[in-house]
VMD Tcl script that draws the C-alpha trace (Angstrom):
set ca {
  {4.66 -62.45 17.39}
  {5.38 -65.67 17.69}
  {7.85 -67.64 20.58}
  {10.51 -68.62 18.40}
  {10.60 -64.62 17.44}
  {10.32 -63.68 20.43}
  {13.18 -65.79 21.32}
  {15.27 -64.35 18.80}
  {14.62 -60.70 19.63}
  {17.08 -61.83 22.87}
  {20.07 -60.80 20.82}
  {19.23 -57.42 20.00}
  {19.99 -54.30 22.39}
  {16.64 -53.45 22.96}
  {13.62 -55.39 23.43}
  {11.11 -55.45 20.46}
  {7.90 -53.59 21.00}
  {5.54 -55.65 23.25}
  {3.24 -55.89 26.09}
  {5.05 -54.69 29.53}
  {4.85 -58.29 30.43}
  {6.61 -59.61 27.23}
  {9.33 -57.08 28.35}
  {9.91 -58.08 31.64}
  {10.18 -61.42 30.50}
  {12.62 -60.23 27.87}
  {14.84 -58.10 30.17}
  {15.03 -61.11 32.56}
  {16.18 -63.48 29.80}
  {18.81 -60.87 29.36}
  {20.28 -61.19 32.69}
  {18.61 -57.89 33.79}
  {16.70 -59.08 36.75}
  {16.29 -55.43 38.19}
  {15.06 -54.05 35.49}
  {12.64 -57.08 34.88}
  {11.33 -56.66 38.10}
  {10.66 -52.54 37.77}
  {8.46 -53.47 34.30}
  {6.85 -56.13 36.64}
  {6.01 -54.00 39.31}
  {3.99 -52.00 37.01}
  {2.01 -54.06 35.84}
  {-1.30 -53.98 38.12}
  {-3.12 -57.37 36.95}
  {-3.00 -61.69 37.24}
  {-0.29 -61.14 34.69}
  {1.94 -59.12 36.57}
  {1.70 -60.77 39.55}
  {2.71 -64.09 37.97}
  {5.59 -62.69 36.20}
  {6.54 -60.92 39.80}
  {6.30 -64.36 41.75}
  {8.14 -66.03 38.89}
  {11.40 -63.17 39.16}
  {11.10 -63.70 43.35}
  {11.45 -67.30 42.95}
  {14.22 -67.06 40.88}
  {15.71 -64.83 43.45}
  {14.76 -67.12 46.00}
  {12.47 -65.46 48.01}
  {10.12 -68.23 47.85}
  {8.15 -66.65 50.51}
  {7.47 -63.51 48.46}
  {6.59 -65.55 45.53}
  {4.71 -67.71 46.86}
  {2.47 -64.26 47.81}
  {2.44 -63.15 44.23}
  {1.06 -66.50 42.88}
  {-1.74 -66.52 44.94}
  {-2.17 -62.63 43.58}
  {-1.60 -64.76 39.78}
  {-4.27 -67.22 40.63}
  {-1.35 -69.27 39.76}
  {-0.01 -72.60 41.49}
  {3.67 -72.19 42.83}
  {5.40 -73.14 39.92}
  {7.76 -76.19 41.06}
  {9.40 -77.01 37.37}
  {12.47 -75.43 36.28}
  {12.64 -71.37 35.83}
  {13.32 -72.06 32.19}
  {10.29 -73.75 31.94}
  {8.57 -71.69 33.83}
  {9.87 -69.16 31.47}
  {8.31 -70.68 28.99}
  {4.82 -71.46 30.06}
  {4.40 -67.26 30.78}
  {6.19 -66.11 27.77}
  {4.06 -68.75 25.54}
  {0.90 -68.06 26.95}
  {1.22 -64.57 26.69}
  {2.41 -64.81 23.06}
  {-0.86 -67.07 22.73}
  {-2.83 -64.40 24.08}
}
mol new
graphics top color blue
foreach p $ca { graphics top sphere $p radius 0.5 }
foreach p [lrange $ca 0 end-1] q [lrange $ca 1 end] { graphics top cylinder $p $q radius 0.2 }
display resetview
């Protein structure tokens, strides 16, 4: 699948059939943070983790994801969250 369909999957009612990551991702761009964050939690890997620090900093607990990027192996992302958006969502697409 590629971003730009990815992208356009937003629109429909349920999210198209990818990874658990891709769908946490998707249910956050949604405006379903809770949900986003139950996929997230079950995912047990780097991936996971970065997707987890990336929904507590958009929370703000900046403390908590600043735990779950060093679990990511991941810097503490310091761009925008649409852009950080972006970066997981394409690399995982890239994947």
């Amino acid at each position: 699948m590629t971003a730009e369909h990815f992208r356009a999957t937003l629109s429909a009612d349920t999210p198209p059939s990818v990874s658990p990551a891709l769908r946490a991702l998707w249910y956050d761009r949604r405006g379903d943070w809770k949900t986003a964050h139950e996929v997230a939690q079950d995912i047990d890997d780097a991936t996971g983790a970065w997707i987890h620090a990336y929904l507590h900093r958009k929370e703000g607990d900046l403390e908590n994801a600043a735990y779950w990027y060093r679990r990511a192996k991941q810097p503490v992302a310091t761009d925008s969250l649409e852009s950080e958006w972006e970066r997981i969502a394409t690399t995982l697409l890239e994947a």
